[in-house]
C-alpha positions in Angstrom: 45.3 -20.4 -10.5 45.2 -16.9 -9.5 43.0 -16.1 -11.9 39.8 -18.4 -11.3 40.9 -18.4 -7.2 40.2 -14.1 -7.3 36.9 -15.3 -9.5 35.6 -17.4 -7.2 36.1 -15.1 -4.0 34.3 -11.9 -6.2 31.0 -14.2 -6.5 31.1 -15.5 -3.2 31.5 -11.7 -2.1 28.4 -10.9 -4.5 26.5 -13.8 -3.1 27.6 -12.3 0.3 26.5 -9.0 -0.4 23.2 -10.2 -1.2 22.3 -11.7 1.9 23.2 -8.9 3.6 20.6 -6.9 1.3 18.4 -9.1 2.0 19.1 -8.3 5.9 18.7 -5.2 5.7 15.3 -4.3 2.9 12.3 -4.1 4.3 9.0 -2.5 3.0 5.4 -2.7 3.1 5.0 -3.3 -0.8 4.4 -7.3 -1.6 7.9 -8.8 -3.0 9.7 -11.7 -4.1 13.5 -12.2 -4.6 14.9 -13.2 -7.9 18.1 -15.2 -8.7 19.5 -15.5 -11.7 22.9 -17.2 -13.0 24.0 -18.4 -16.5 26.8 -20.9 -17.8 27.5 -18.3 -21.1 26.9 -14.9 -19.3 24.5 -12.6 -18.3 24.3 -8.8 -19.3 25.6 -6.2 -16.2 23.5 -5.0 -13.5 24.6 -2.6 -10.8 23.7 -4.0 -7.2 20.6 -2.0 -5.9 20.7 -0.1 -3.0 19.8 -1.7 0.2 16.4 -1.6 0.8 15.6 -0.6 -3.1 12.6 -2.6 -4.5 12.9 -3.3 -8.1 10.1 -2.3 -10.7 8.0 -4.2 -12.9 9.4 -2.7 -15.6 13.1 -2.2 -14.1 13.0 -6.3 -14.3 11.5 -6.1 -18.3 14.3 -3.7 -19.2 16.8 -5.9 -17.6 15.1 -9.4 -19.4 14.9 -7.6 -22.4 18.3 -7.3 -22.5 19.4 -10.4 -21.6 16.8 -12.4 -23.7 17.1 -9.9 -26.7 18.5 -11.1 -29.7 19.5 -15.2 -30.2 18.0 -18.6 -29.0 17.8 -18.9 -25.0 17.6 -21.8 -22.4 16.0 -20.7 -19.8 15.5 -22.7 -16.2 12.6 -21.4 -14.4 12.3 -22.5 -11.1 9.2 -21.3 -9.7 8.3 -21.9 -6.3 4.9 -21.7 -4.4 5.8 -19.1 -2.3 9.4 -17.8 -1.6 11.0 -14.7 0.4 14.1 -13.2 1.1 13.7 -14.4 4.8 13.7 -17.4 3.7 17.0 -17.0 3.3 18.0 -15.3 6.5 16.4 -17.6 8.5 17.5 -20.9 6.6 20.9 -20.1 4.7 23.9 -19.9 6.0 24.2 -16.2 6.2 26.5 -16.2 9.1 29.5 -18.1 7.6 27.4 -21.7 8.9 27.5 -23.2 5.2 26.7 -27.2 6.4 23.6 -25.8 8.1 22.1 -24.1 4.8 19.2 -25.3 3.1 20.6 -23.6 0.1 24.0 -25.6 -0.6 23.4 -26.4 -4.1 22.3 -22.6 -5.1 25.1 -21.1 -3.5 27.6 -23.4 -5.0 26.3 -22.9 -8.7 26.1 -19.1 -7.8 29.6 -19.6 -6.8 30.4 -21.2 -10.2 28.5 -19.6 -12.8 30.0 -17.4 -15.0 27.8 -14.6 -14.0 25.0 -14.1 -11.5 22.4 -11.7 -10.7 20.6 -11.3 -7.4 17.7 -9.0 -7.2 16.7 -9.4 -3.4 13.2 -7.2 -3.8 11.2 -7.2 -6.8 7.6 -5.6 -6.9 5.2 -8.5 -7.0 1.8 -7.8 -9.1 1.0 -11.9 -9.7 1.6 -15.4 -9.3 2.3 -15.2 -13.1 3.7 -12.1 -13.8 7.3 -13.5 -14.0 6.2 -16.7 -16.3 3.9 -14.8 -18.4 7.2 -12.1 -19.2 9.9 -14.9 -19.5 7.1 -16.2 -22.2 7.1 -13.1 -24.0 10.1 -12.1 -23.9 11.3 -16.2 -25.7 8.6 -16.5 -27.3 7.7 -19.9 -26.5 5.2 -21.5 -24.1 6.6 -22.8 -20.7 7.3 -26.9 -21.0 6.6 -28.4 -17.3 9.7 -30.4 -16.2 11.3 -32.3 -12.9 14.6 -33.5 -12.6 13.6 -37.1 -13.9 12.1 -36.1 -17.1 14.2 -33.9 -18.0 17.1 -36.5 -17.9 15.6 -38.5 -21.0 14.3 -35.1 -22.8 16.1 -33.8 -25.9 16.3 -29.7 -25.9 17.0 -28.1 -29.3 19.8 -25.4 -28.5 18.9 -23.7 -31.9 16.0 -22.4 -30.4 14.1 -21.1 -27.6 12.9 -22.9 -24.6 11.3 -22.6 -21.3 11.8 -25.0 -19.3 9.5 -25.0 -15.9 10.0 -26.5 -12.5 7.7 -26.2 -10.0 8.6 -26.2 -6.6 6.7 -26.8 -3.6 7.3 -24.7 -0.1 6.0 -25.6 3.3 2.3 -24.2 3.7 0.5 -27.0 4.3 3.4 -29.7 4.6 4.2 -32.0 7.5 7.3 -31.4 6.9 9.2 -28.3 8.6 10.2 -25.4 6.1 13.9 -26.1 6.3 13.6 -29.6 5.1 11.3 -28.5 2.0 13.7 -25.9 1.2 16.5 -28.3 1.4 14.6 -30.9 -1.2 14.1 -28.3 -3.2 17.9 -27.1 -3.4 18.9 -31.2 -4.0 15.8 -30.8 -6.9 18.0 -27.9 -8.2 21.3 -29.4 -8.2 19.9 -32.7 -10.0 18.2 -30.4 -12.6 21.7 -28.5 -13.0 23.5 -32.0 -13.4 20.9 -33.2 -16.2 21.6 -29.4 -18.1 25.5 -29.6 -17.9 25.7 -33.8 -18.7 23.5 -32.5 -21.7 26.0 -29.6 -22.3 23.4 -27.1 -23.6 24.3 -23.2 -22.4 21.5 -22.4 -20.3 19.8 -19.3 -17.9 18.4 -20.5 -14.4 16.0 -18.4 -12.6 15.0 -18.7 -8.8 12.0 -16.7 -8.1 8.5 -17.5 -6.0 4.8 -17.3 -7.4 4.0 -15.1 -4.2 5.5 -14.0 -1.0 5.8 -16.6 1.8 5.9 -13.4 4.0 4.6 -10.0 4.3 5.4 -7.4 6.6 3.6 -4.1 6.5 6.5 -1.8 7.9 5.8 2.2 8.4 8.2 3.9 5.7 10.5 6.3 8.4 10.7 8.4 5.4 7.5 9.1 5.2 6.9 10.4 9.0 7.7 13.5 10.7 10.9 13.8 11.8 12.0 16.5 14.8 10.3 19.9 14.5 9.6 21.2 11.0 6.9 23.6 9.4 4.9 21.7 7.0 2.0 22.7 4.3 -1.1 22.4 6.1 -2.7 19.1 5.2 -6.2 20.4 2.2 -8.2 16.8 2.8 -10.2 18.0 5.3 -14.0 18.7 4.4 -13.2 22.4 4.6 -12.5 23.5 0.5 -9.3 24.7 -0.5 -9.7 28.0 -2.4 -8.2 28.9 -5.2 -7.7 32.0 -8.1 -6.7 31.4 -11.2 -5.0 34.1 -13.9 -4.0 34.1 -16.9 -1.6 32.1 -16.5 -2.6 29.6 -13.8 -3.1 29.7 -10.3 -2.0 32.6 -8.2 -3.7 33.1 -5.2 -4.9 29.6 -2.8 -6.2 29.9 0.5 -6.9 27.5 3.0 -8.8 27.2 6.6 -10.6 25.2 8.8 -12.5 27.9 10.0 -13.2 31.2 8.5 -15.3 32.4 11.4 -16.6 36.0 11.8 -18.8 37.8 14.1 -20.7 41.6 13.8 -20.9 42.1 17.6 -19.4 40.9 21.0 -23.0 39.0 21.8 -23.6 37.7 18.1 -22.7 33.7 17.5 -20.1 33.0 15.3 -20.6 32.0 11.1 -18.1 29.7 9.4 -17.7 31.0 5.9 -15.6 27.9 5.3 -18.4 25.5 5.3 -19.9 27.7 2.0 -18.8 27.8 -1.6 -17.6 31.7 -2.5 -17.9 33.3 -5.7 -14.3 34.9 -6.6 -15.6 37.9 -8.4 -13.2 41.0 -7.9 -10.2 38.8 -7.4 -6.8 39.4 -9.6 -3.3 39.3 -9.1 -0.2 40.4 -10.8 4.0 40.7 -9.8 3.4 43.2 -6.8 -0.1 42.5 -5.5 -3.4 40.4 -5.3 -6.5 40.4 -4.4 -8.3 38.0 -3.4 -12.5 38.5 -2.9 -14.3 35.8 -1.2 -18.2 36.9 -2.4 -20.7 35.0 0.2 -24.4 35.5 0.5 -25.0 39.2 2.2 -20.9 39.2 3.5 -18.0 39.8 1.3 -14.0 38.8 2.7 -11.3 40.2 0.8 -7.8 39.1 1.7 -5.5 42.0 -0.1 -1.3 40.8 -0.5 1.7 43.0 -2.0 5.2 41.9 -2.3 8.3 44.0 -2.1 12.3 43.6 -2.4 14.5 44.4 0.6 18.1 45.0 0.6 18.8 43.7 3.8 17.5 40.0 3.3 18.3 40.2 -0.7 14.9 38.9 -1.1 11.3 39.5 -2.0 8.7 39.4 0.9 4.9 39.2 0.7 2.8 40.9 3.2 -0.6 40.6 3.7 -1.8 44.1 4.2 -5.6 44.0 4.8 -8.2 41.8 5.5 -12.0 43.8 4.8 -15.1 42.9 5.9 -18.0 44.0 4.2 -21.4 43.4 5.6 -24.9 44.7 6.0 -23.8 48.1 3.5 -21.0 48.1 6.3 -17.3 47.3 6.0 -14.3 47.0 8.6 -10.6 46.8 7.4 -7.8 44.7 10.2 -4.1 45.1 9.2 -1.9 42.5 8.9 1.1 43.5 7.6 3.3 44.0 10.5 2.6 39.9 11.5 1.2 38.0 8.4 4.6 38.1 6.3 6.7 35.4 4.2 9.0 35.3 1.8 7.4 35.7 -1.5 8.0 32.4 -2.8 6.8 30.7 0.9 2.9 30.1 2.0 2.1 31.7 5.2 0.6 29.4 7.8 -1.0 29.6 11.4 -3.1 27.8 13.8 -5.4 30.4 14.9 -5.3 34.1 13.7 -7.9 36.4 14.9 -8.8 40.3 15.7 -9.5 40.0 19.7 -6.2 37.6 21.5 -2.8 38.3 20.4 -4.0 39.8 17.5 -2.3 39.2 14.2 -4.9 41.6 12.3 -5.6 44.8 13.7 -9.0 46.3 13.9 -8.7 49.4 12.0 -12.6 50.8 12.0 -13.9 54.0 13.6 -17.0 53.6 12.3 -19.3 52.6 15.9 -21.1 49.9 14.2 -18.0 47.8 13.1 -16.0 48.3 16.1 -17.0 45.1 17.4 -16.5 43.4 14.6 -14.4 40.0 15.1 -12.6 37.4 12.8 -11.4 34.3 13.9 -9.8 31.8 11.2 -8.2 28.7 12.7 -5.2 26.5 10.3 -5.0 29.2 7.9 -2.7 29.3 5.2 -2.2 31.5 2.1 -0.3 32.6 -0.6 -0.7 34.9 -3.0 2.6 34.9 -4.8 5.2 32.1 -6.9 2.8 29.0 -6.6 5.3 27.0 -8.5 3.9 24.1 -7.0 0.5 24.0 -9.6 -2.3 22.9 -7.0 -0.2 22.6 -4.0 1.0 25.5 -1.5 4.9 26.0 -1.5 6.7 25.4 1.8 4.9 27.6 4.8 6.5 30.0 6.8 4.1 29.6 10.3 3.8 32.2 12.5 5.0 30.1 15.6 8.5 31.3 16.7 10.9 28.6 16.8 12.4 29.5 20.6 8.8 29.5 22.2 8.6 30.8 26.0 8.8 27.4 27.8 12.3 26.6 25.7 13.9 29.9 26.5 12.7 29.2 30.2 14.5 25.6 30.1 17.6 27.1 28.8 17.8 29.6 31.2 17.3 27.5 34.0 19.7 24.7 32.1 22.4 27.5 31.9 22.0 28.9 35.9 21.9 25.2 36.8 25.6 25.3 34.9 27.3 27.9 36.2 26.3 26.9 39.4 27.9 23.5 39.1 31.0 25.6 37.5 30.9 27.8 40.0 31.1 25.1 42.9 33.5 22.5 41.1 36.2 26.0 40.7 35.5 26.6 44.5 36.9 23.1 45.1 39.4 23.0 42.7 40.9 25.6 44.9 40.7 24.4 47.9 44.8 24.0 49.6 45.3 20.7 52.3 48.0 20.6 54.7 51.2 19.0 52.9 53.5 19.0 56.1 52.7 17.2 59.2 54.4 16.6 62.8 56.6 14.1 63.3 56.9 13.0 67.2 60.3 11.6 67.4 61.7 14.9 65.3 62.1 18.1 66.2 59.0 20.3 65.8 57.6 22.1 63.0 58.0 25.6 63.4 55.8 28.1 61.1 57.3 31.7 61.2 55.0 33.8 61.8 55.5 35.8 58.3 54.4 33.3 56.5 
């Protein structure tokens, strides 16, 4: 008795377990739950993960396995549209078992000799699941209900597919809870009919489509807290890029490459144009990289170097040079455009004039007023591991900006003032003798 008591309570904790999977998946991607139980065994299957949507071709590995070799029964019931909350909202998830529209499926999950439950599967068509179970047999679907298949002989030597359609509650007068319920009562007959016939069998409870879909935002996918991100390429602006020998090793980005030869002149976005790269190279310690436009020539010059004291290597860029109108203008960077040499450096706005990260370095009169402005910039001119994409950017931003050190300052003062006081109080002394009329009086020498 012990034996098939501790049997039972595993499925009903399986069957359990898959509710509360179903509770707790959710996702944007179309999906349909899939239930299957046999009377002669079905092949293994770890649980998935909550909120794990199995593959198309997860769910054709797992069929192929358990329809691989020998003949096969197989039970398809296939209704119009079925989700997994369908059964939050209609089973008895919460322990309520009389009030579950699903009495008949839980009991034969209870019972079978194995059970699978696959609360999310990728849906791609309302006869994606039929059309595999077909391949995978061999044979074409036979469409059955419960009374036909009571006087219908089934050949257990060889494959079939047996099909029984389901309806669901689009459309009905009737409310959802009571269509699922017929349906479940449909089930159990069909079961009855199978096991009176005593033919091994596979049932399958799936859904042509979703009855529900709910686009939900993946948190996964969005920015969490403060972080330094690659700056997002699918803007207009082109992402440049230098290939050598063997692949790329220089890429540049910006929304704005602006420039200017004199304090009046207006600005001229050399992001908007295609360069030519001629001049460019790159090897371990340095690159060069030459942006050739028509009658102005940018060239963004990088080294790298090991230092002890990190125990890593660091890129630099050393000089940005201007060349135009048989003039040129050189602005160091070095001492603030740095990351390590495996990093991309990024920043919102680097320029020559405000809080300069490139130094004007030019005595000659004509290029003294010379000016760059590049706004988003981001470049890298060493370890692009990453193919086409930048590697993780280093920005120039410090993390503790002005207004953060201000608010800890003023959150620390606020502290010690509140220490400060609650101490003072702590240590103040009340009176712990008092007069007494009918005694004799309290005399306080005068040492004390």
């Amino acid at each position: 008795m012990a034996g098939p008591r501790c049997s039972s309570r595993v499925r009903l904790m399986a069957f359990m377990a898959f509710f509360l999977a179903v509770l707790a998946t959710g996702s944007s991607t179309a999906q349909v739950p899939v239930l299957l139980w046999s009377s002669d065994g079905l092949p293994p299957l770890a649980s998935p993960a909550a909120g794990h949507i199995i593959s198309n071709d997860q769910l054709t590995a797992y069929l192929s396995s358990a329809f691989g070799s020998g003949p096969h029964t197989v039970l398809l019931f296939l209704q119009d549209k079925l989700s997994k909350d369908d059964f939050t909202v209609f089973g008895g998830v919460y322990g309520n078992n009389k009030d579950s529209a699903f009495q008949n499926l839980e009991a034969e999950l209870h019972s079978s000799s194995s059970s699978v439950t696959l609360p999310a599967v990728e849906w791609s068509g309302s006869s994606a699941i039929p059309a595999l179970l077909q391949e995978k047999l061999g044979v074409s679907p036979v469409l059955v209900d419960a009374d036909t298949l009571s006087h219908l002989s089934i050949n257990a030597s060889v494959s079939n597919l047996l099909l029984i359609s389901l309806p669901y509650c689009t459309g009905s007068q009737k409310p959802c809870k009571e269509v699922l319920r017929d349906n479940d009562e449909i089930i159990g007959q069909v079961l009855s009919s199978m096991k009176a016939k005593n033919v091994p069998y596979t049932a399958i409870y799936t859904g042509l489509q979703p009855s529900r879909v709910i686009s939900e935002t993946s948190v996964s996918s969005q920015a969490m807290g403060r972080s330094l991100l690659q700056a997002d390429v699918t803007n207009s602006t082109q992402l440049i890029m230098f290939n050598g020998s063997g692949g790329p090793c220089i890429m540049l980005w910006a929304q704005s490459l602006s420039i200017s030869l004199s304090s009046t002149s207006d600005w001229v976005d050399l992001a908007k144009q295609t360069p030519n790269l001629t001049g460019s190279m790159c090897n371990g310690t340095s690159s060069l990289l030459v942006l050739n436009y028509p009658g102005i020539v940018l060239s963004f010059a990088m080294s790298q170097k090991f230092y002890p004291v990190s125990g890593r290597n660091w890129f630099t860029l050393d000089t940005v040079q201007l060349q135009a109108n048989s003039l040129t203008a050189n602005f160091l960077g070095a001492r603030g455009i740095y990351a390590p040499a495996e990093y991309s450096f990024h920043c919102q706005s680097v320029n020559s004039f405000r809080d300069a990260l490139l130094v004007p370095n030019s005595t000659v009169g004509n290029t003294t007023a010379w000016r760059l402005n590049f706004i988003d910039f981001q470049i890298q001119g060493f370890g692009l591991s990453n193919g086409t994409n930048f590697s993780y950017a280093s920005d120039c931003a410090s993390f503790f900006t002005p207004g953060i050190w201000m608010g800890l300052l003023t959150s620390l003062l606020m502290l010690y003032i509140f220490v400060y006081g609650l101490h003072m109080i702590m240590q103040l002394n009340t009176m712990d003798r008092f007069d007494d009329p009918k005694g004799p009086s309290i005399s306080v020498p005068q040492s004390e």
